[in-house]
N, C-alpha and C positions, 0 to 999 in steps of 0.2 A: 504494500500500500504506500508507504512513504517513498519506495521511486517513483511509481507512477507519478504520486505528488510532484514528486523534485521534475521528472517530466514534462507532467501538463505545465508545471511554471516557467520553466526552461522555453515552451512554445508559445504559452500566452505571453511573456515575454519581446521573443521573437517577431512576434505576431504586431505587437504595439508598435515596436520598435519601426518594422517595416511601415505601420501607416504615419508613422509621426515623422518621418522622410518626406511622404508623398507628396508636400508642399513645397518643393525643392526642386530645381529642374535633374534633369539626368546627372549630368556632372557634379552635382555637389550631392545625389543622392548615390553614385559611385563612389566619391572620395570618403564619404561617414560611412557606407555599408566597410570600403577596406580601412577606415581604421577603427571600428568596433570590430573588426574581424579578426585584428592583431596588434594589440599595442606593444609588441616589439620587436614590428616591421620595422624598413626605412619609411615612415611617414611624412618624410619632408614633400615641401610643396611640388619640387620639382622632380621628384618619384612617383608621386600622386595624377601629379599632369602626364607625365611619359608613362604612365598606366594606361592613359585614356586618351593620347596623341592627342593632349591638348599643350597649348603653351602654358608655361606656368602663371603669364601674366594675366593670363585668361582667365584662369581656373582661380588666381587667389581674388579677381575682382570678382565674380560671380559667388563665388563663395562670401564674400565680406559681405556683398548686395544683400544676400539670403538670408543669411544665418548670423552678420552682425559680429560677425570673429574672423579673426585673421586663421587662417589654416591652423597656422604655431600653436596658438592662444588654444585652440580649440581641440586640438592633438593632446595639448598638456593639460588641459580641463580634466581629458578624457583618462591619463593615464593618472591624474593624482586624484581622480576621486578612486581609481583602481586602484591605487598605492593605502589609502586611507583605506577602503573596506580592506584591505589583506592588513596592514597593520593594528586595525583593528578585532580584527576575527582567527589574523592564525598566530602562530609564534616564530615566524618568520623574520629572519635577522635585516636590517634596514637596508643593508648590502643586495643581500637576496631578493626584497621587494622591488630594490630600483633595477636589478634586471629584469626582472617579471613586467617589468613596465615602459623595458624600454631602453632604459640608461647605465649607460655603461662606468662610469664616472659617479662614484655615489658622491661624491661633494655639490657635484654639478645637478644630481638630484635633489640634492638635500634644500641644494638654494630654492631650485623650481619650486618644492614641496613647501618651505614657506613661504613663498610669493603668493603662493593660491590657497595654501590652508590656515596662513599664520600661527607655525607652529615650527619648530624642526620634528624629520620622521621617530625622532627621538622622545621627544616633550610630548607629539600626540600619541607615540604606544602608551607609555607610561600613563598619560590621560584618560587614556581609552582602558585601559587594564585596571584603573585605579575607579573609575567607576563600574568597574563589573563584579569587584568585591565587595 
């Protein structure tokens, strides 16, 4: 019973996911479907555009039009709100999460992860684990 669970959420999910795109032309419904797909692909702009034989100049203005974020911004949204649920929920070393996420350079992670959570990955496990007892 509880896979099935983890399942059907896993595709109701999915399912969202896909219609909360649909507002979005092709192109920027390409570039979010591959980087929910993998945050630790090469997700920069100009890997994203040479995906989809667009130019990159193309791809980040239609994207900023849409969606109100620069590719960057929105690539790293994606990967520190994934960095925060794992250091949140496993007992994964801060090291470990920034490859899980992407980043090879945990310093260079650590900065990203307080730009956007105000926190270093350090101060929010600790946070996050200190309220769970």
């Amino acid at each position: 019973v509880q896979e099935l669970m983890k399942e059907m959420f896993v595709s109701y999910c999915k399912l969202v996911r896909k219609h909360s795109i649909k507002q979005y032309s092709p192109p920027v419904q390409k570039a979010i479907t591959s980087i929910n797909a993998d945050l630790t692909a090469d997700l920069s702009l100009s890997s994203l555009a040479d995906a989809q034989n667009l130019s990159a100049g193309y791809l980040s203005a239609v994207f900023k039009k849409e969606t109100g974020q620069t590719v960057t911004d929105f690539v790293n949204q994606k990967r520190m709100q994934h960095a925060a649920e794992l250091l949140q929920n496993t007992s994964l070393q801060v090291q470990t999460v920034a490859q899980h996420c992407g980043f090879l350079d945990v310093h260079y992670f650590s900065k990203v992860f307080k730009k956007y959570i105000g926190k270093t990955p350090k101060e929010f496990k600790q946070d996050a684990h200190t309220k769970q007892y």
